[in-house]
N, C-alpha and C positions, 0 to 999 in steps of 0.2 A: 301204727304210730311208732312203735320200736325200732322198726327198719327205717326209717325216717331220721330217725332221731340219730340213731349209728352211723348213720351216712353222713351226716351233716356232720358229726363229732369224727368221723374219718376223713373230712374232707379238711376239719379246720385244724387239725392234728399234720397232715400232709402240709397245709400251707404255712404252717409256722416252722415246721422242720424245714420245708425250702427256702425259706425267707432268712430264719437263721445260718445256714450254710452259706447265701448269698453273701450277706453281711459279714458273714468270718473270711469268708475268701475275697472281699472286698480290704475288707482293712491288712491282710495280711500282705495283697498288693499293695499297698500304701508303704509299709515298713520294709519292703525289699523295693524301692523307687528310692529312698531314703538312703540308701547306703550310698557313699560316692564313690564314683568310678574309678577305678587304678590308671595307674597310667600305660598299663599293656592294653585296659579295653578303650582309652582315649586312643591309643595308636591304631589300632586297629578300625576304629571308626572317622578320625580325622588326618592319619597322617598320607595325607596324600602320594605326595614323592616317596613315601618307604625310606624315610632316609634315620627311624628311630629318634625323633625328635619332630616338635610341634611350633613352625612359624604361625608367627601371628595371624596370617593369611590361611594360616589351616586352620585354626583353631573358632568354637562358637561358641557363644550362651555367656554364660558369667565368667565363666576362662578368660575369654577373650576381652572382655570388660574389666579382670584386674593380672591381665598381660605382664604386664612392668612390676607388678609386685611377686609375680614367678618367679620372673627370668630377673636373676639377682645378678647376674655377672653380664646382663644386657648385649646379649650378643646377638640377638634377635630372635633364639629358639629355646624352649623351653628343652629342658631334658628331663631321665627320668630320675637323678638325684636334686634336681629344682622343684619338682615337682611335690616328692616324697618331703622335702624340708618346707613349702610355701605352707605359709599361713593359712587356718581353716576358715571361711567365714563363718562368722556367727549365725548362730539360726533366730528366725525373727519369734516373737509367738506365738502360739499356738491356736491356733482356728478353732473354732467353734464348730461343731456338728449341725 
């Protein structure tokens, strides 16, 4: 009955230690998704042409959706001192688990 009893207290000992780790390295994801991207890793993933600067046609997601409120001197690309000055949006609330 004792070795029964160990086994099952080592097994649910085991599953709460991997479940917590799960959970830590889930949310820790969450908070590094969270950070916004600079604008060397925007180049690096949308600038197409190489040309150190982001047309509207390169650009995706919510970038692209407040475009004209980047690009202040409306020249058609964003740079990276536009970029660095544009407005941050607001974060909406907070989700519930």
């Amino acid at each position: 009955m004792k070795n029964n009893s160990f086994k099952t207290l080592v097994l649910i000992i085991g599953s709460v230690l991997f479940f917590s780790n799960s959970a830590l390295a889930q949310s820790q994801n969450r908070q590094e998704r969270r950070e916004p991207p600079t604008f060397a890793e925007l180049l690096e993933k949308m600038d197409a042409n190489e040309d150190g600067k982001l047309s509207k046609e390169e650009v995706k997601g919510r970038l692209k959706d407040h475009f004209e409120k980047v690009d202040v001197d409306e020249d058609g690309f964003i740079t990276a001192e536009e970029f660095e000055k544009a407005p941050r949006p607001k974060r909406g609330p907070k989700r519930q688990n």
